[in-house]
N, CA, C and O atoms as CSV, one atom per row, in Angstrom:
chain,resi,resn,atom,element,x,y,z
A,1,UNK,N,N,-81.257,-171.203,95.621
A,1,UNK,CA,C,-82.668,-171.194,95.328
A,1,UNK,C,C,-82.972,-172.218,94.246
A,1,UNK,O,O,-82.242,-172.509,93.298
A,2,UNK,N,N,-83.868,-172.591,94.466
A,2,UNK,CA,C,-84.414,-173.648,93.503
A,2,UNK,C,C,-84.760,-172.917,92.366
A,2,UNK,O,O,-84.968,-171.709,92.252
A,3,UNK,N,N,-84.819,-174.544,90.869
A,3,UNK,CA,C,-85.476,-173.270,89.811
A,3,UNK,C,C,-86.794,-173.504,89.717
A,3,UNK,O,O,-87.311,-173.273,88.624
A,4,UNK,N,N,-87.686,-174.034,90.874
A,4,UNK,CA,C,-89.052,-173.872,90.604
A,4,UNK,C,C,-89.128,-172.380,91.291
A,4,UNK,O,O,-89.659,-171.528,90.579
A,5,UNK,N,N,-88.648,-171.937,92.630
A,5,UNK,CA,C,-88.510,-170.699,93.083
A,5,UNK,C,C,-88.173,-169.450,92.432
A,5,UNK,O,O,-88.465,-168.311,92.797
A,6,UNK,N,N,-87.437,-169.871,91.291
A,6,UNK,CA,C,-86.685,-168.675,90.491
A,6,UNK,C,C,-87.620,-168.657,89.512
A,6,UNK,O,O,-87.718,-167.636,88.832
A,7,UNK,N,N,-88.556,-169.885,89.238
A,7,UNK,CA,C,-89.299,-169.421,88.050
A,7,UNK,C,C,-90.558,-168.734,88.127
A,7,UNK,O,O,-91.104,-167.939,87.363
A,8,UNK,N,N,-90.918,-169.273,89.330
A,8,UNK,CA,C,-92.285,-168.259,90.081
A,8,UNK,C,C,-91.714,-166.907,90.434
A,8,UNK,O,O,-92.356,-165.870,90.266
A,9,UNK,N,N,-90.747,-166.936,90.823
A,9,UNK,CA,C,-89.992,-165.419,90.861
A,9,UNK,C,C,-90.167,-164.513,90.006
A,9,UNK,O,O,-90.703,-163.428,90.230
A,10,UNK,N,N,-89.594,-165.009,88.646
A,10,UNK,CA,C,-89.889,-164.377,87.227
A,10,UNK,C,C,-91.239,-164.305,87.057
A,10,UNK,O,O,-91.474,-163.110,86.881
A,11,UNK,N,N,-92.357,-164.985,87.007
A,11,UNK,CA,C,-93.674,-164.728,86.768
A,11,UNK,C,C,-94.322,-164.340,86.981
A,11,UNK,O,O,-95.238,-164.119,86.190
A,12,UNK,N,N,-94.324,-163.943,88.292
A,12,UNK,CA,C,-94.320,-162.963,89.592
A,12,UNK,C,C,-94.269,-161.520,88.624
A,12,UNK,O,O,-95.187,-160.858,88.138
A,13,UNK,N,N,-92.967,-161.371,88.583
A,13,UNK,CA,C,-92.393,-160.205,88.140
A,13,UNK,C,C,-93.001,-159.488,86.766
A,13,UNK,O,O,-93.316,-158.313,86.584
A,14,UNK,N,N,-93.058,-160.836,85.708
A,14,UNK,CA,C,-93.521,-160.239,84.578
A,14,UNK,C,C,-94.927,-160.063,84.801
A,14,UNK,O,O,-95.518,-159.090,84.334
A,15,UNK,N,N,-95.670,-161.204,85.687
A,15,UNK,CA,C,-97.559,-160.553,85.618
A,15,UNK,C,C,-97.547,-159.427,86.651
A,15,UNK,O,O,-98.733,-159.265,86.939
A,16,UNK,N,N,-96.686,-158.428,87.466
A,16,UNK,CA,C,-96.644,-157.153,87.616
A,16,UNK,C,C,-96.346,-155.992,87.122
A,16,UNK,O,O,-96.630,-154.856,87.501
A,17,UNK,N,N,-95.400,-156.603,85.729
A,17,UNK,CA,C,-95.180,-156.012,85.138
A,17,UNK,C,C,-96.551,-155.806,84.066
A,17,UNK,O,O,-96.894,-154.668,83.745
A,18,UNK,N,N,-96.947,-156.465,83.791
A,18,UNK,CA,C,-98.355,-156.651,82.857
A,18,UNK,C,C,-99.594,-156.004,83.651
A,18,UNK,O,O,-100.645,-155.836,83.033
A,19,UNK,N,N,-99.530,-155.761,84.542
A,19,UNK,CA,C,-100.806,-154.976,85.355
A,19,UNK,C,C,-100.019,-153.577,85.196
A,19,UNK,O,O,-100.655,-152.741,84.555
A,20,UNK,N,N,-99.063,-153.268,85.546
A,20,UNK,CA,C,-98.496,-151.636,85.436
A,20,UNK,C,C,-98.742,-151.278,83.886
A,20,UNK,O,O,-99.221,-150.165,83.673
A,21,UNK,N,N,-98.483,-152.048,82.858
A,21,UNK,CA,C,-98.474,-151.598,81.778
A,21,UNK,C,C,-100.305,-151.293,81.232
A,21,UNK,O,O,-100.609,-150.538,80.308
A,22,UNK,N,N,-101.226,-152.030,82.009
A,22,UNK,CA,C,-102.454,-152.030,81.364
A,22,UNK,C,C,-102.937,-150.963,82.618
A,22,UNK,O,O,-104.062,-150.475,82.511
A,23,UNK,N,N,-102.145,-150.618,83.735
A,23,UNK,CA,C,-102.751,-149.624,84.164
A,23,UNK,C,C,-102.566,-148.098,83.264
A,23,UNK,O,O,-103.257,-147.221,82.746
A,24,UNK,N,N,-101.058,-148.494,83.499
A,24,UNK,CA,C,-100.374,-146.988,82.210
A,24,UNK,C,C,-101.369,-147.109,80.710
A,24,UNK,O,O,-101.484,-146.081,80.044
A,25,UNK,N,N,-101.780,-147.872,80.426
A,25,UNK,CA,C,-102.559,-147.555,78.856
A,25,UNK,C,C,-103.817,-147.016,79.357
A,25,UNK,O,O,-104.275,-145.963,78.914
A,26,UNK,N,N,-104.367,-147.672,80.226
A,26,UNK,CA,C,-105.272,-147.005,80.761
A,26,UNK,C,C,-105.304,-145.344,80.865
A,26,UNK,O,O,-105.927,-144.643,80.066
A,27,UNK,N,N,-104.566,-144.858,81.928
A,27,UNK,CA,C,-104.018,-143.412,81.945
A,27,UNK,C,C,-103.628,-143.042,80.609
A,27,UNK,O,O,-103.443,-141.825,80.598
A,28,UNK,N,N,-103.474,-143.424,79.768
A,28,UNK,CA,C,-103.165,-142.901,78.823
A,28,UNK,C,C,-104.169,-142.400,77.730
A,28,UNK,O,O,-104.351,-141.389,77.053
A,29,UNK,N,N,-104.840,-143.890,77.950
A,29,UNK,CA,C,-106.390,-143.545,76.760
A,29,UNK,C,C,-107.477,-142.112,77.852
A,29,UNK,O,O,-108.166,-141.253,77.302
A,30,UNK,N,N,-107.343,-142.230,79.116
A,30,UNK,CA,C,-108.314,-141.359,79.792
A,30,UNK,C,C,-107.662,-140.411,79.088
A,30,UNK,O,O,-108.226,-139.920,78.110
A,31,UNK,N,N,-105.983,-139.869,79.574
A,31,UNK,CA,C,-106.004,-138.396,78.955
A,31,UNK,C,C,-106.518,-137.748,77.830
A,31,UNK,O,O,-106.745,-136.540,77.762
A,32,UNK,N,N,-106.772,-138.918,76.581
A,32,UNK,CA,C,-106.603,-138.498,75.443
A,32,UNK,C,C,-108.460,-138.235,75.423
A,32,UNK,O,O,-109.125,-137.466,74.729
A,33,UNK,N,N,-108.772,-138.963,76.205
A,33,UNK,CA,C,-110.413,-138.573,76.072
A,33,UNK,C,C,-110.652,-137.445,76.669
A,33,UNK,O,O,-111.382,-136.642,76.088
A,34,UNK,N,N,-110.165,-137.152,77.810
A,34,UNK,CA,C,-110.508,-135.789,78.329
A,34,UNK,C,C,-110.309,-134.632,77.306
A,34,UNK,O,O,-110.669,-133.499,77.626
A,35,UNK,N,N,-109.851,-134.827,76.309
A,35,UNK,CA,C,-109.285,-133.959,75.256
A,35,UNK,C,C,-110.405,-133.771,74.574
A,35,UNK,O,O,-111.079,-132.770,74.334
A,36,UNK,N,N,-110.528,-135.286,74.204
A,36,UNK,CA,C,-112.114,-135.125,73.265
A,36,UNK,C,C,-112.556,-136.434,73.389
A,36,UNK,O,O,-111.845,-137.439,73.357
A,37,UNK,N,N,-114.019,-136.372,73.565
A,37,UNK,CA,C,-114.738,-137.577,73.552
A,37,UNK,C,C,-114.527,-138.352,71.962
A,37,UNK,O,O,-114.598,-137.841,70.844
A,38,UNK,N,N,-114.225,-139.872,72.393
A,38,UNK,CA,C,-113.881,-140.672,71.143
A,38,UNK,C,C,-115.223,-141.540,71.401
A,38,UNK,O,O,-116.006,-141.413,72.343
A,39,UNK,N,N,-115.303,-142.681,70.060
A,39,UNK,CA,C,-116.210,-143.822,70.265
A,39,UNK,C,C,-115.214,-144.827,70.557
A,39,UNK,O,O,-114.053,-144.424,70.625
A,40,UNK,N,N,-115.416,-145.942,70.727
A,40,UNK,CA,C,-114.637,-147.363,70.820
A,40,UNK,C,C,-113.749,-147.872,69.694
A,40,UNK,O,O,-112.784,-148.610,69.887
A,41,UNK,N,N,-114.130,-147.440,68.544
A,41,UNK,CA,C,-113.577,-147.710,67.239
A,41,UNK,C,C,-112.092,-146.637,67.468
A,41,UNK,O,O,-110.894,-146.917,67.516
A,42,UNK,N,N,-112.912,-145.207,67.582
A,42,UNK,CA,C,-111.637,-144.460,67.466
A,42,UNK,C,C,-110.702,-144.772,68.730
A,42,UNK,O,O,-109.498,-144.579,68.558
A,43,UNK,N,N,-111.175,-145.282,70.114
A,43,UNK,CA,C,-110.138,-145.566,70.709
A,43,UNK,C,C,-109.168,-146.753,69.954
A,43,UNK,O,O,-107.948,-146.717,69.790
A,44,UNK,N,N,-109.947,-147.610,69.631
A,44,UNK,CA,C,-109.270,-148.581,69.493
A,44,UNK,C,C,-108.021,-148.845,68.102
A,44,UNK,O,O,-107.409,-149.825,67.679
A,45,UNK,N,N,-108.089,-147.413,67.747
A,45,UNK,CA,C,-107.467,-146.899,66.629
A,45,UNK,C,C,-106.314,-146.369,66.985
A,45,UNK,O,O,-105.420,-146.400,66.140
A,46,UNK,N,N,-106.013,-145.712,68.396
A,46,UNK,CA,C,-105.030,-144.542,68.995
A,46,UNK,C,C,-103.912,-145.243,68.328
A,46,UNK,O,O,-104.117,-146.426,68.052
A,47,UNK,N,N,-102.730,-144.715,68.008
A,47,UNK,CA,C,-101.594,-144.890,68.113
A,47,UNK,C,C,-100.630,-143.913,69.392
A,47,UNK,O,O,-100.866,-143.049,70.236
A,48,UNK,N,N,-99.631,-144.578,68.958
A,48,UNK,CA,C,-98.846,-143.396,70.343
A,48,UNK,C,C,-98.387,-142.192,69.829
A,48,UNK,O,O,-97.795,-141.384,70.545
A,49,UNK,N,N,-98.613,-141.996,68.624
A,49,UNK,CA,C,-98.537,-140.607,68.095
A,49,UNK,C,C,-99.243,-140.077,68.281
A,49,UNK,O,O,-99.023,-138.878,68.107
A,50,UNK,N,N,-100.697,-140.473,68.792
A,50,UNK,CA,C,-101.642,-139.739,68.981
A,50,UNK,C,C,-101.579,-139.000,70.592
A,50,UNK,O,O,-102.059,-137.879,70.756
A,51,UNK,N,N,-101.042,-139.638,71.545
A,51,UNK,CA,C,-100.935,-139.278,72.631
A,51,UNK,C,C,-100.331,-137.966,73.207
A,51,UNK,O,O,-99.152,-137.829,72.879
A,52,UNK,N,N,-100.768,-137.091,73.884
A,52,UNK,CA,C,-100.293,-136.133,73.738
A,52,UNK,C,C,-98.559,-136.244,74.872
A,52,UNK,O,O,-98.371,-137.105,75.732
A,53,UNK,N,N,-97.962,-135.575,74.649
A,53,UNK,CA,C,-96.798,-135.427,75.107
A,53,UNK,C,C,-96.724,-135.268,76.546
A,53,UNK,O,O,-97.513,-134.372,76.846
A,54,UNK,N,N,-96.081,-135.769,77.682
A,54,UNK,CA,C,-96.014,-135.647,78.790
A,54,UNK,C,C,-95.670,-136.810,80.105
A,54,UNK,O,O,-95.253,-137.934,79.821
A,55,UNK,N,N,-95.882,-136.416,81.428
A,55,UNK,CA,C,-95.637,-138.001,82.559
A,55,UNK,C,C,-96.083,-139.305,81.735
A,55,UNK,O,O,-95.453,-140.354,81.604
A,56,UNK,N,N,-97.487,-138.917,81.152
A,56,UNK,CA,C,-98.676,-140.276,81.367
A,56,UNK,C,C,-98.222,-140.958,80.204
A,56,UNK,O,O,-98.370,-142.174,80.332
A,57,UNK,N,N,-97.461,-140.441,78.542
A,57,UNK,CA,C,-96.806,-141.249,77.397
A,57,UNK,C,C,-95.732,-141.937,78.091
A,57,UNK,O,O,-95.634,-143.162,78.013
A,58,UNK,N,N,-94.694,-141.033,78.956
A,58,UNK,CA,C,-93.647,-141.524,79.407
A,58,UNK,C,C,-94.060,-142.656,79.949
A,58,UNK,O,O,-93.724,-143.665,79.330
A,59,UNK,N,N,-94.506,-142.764,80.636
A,59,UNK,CA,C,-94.731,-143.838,81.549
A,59,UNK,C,C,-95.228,-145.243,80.783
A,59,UNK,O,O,-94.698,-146.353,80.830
A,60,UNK,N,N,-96.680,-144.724,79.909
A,60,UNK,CA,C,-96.728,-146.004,78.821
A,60,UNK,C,C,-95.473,-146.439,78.047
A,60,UNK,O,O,-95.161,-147.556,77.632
A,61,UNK,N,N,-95.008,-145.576,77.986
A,61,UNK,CA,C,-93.814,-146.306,76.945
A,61,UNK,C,C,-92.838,-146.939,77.479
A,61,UNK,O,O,-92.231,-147.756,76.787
A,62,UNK,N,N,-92.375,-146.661,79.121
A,62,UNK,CA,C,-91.649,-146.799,79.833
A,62,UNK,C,C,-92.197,-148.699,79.926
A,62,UNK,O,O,-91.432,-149.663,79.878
A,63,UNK,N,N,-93.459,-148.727,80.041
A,63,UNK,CA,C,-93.996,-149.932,80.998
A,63,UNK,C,C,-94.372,-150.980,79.610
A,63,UNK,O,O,-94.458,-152.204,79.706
A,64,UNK,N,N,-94.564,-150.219,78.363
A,64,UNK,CA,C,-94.381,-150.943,76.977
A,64,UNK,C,C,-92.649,-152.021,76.826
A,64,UNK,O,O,-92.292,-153.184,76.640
A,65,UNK,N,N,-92.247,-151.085,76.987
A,65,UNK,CA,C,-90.393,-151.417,76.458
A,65,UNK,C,C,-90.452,-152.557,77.561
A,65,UNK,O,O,-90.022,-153.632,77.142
A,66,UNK,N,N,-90.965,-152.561,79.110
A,66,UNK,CA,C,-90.682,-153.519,79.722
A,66,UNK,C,C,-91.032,-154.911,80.320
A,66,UNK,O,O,-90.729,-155.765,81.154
A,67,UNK,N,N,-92.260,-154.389,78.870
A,67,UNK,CA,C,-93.081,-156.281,78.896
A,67,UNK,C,C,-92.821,-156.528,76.976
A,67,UNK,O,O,-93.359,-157.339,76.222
A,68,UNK,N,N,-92.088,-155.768,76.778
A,68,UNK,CA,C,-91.453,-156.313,74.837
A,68,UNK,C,C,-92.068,-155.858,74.010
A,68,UNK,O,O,-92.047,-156.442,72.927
A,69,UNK,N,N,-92.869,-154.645,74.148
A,69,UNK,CA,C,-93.511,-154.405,72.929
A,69,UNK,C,C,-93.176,-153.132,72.399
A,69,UNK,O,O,-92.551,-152.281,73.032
A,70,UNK,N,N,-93.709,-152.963,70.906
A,70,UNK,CA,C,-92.806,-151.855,70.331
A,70,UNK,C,C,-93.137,-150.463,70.904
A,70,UNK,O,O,-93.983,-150.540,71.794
A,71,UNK,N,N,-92.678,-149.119,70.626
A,71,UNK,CA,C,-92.593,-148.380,71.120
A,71,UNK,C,C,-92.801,-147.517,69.640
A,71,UNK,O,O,-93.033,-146.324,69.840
A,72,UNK,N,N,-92.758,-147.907,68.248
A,72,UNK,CA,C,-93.183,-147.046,67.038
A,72,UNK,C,C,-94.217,-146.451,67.232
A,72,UNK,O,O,-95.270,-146.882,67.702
A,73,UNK,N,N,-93.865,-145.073,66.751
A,73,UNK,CA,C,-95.369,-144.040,66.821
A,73,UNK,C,C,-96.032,-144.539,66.341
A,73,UNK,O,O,-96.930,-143.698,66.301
A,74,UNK,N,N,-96.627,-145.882,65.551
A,74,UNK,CA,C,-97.342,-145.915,64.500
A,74,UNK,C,C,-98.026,-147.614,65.476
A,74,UNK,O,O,-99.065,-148.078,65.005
A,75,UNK,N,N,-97.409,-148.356,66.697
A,75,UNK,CA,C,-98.271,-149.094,67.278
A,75,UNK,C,C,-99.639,-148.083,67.910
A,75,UNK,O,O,-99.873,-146.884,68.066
A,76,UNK,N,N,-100.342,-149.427,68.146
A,76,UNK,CA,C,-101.299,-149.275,68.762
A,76,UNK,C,C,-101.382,-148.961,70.392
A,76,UNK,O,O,-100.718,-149.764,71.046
A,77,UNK,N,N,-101.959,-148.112,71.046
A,77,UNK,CA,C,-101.800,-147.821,72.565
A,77,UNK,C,C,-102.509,-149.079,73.118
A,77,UNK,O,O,-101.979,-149.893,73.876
A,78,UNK,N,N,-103.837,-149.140,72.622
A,78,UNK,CA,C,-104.410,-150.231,73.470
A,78,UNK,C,C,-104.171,-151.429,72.669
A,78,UNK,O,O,-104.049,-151.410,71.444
A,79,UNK,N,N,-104.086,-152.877,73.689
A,79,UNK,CA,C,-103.203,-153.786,73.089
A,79,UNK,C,C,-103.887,-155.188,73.668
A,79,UNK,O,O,-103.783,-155.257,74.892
A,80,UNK,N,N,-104.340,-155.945,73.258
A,80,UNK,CA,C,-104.757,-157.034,74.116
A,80,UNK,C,C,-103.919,-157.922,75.306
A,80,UNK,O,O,-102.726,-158.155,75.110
A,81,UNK,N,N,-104.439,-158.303,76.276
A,81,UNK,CA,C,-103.920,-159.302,77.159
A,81,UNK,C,C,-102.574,-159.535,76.515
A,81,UNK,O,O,-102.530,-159.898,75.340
A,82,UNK,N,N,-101.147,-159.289,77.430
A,82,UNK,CA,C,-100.218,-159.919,76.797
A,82,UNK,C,C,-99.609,-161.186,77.572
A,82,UNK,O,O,-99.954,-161.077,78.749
A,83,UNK,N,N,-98.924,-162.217,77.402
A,83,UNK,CA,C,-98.482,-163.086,77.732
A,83,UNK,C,C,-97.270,-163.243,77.755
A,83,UNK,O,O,-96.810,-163.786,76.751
A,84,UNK,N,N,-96.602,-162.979,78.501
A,84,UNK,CA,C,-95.194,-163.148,78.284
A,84,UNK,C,C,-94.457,-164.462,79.510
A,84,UNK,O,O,-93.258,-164.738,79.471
């Protein structure tokens, strides 16, 4: 395989990986609202300590670790556009 093939391969891979992860934050911020209605500020405040325990953290954290970002209770859930 060529490495223009192998490199679209990889990019491929990581901008699917980058849609799973902003779907999982997604699911993640809904649960926490169904809990209690937030404003935009307080979403944009969540940490992952805040998240309650269960599939929908697993999964953010799962889809965090696999586009490089930290996983400390003390990041932020929602995260801007990442680029990798």
């Amino acid at each position: 395989m060529s490495t223009a093939v192998l490199s679209a391969e990889v990019e491929l891979r990581n901008a699917s990986r980058r849609t799973a992860h902003k779907a999982a934050m997604q699911r993640a911020i809904e649960s926490v609202l169904e809990q209690s209605p937030m404003d935009v500020d307080q979403i944009r405040r969540l940490t992952l300590r805040d998240l309650p325990e269960g599939e929908v953290k697993v999964a953010l954290l799962r889809h965090r670790f696999a586009i490089g970002l930290s996983n400390c209770p003390n990041s932020r859930v929602l995260v801007d556009d990442i680029q990798s």
